[in-house]
N, C-alpha and C positions, 0 to 999 in steps of 0.2 A: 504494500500500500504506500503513497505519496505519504507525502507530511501533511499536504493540503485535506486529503481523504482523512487520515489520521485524526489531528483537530478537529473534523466537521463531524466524525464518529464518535468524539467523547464530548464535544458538545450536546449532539443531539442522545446521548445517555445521560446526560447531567439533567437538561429538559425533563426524557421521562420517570428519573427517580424523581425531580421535584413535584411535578404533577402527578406523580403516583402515589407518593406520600399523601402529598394534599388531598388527594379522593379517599385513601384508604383514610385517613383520618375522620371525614367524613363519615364514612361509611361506618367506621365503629363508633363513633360518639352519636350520630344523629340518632342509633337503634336504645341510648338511652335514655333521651329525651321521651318522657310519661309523657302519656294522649289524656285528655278528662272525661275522656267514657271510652268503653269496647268500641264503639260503633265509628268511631275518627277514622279517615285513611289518613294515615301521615306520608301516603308517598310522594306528594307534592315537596313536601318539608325539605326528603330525602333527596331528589333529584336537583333542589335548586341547593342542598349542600352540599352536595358529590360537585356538580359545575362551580359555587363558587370557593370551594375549598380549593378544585384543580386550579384553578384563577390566582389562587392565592400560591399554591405552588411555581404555578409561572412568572408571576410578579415577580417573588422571590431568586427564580433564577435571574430575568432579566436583570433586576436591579444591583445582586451579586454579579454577574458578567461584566454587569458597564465599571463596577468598582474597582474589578479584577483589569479588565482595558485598562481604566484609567490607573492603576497602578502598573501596568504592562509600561506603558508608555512614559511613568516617569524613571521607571527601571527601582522601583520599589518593592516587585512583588517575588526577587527571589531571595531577598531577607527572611528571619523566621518562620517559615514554612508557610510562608502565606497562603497556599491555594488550600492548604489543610485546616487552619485557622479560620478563612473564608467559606468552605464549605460544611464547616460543625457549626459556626453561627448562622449558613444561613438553614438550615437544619432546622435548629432550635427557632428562631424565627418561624418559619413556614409550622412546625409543630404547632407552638404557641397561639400563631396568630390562625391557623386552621379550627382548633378547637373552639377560642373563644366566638370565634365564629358563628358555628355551628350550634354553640349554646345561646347565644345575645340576639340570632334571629328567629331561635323554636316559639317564642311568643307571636311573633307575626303572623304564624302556622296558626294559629287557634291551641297549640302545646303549650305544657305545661315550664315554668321557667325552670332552670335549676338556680340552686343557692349559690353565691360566691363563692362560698368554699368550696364547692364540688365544681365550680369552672376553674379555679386556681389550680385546684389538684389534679383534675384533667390535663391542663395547657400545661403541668410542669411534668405530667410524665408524658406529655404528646412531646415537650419541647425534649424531654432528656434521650426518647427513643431519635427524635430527629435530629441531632445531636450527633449519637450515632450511627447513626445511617449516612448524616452529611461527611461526616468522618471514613466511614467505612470505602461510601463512593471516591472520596480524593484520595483516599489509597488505591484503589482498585484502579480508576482512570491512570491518578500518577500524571499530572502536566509540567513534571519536569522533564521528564525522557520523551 
């Protein structure tokens, strides 16, 4: 493979771990947001939090990218392990801000809200798995070699 091929291959896997976090994040916190009777369909709920969690995923890469550019460019970013450092925060980011999400809009839905505490403790263990993951992938990619 080129170098051109190469970069446009672990770009576009950076993309679908962000956006696949983002939905799966979705996906497990929206099914514990309580309905206020048997008879609710929450799949409205469910669909518009899987799209805008994936949203939230993509943001997240984008806005990580142009940081990662703009430190490309000022020849900053092979200090400190920067692509490793940049893709655990934005990990936790995209966790974080996927869950709170997912809980601040279940009221709109006709659903039941959760408590504060139970959206902190969600967004801090969505953030610490995406963390993780954001970790996991800039090893796996690797954009120094």
């Amino acid at each position: 493979m080129t170098k051109i091929s190469t970069k446009i291959l672990r770009m576009v896997l950076l993309i679908l771990v962000c956006v696949a976090y983002g939905s799966f994040i979705a996906y497990f916190f929206a099914t514990q947001v309580k309905a206020p009777n048997l008879m609710f369909n929450p799949m409205s709920y469910h669909n518009f939090a899987i799209a805008a969690d994936a949203g939230i995923g993509l943001l997240g890469f984008i806005l990580a990218y142009g940081f990662y550019r703009q430190a490309m460019n000022n020849g900053k970013a092979d200090t400190y392990n920067f692509f490793y450092i940049l893709n655990t925060f934005t990990g936790i980011a995209i966790g974080a801000g996927a869950t709170a999400t997912t809980h601040f809009f279940a009221e709109e839905f006709g659903l039941l809200a959760s408590s504060t505490g139970a959206v902190v403790l969600d967004s801090g263990i969505a953030a610490f798995f995406g963390g993780g993951i954001g970790l996991l992938a800039a090893v796996v990619i690797n954009e120094n070699n």
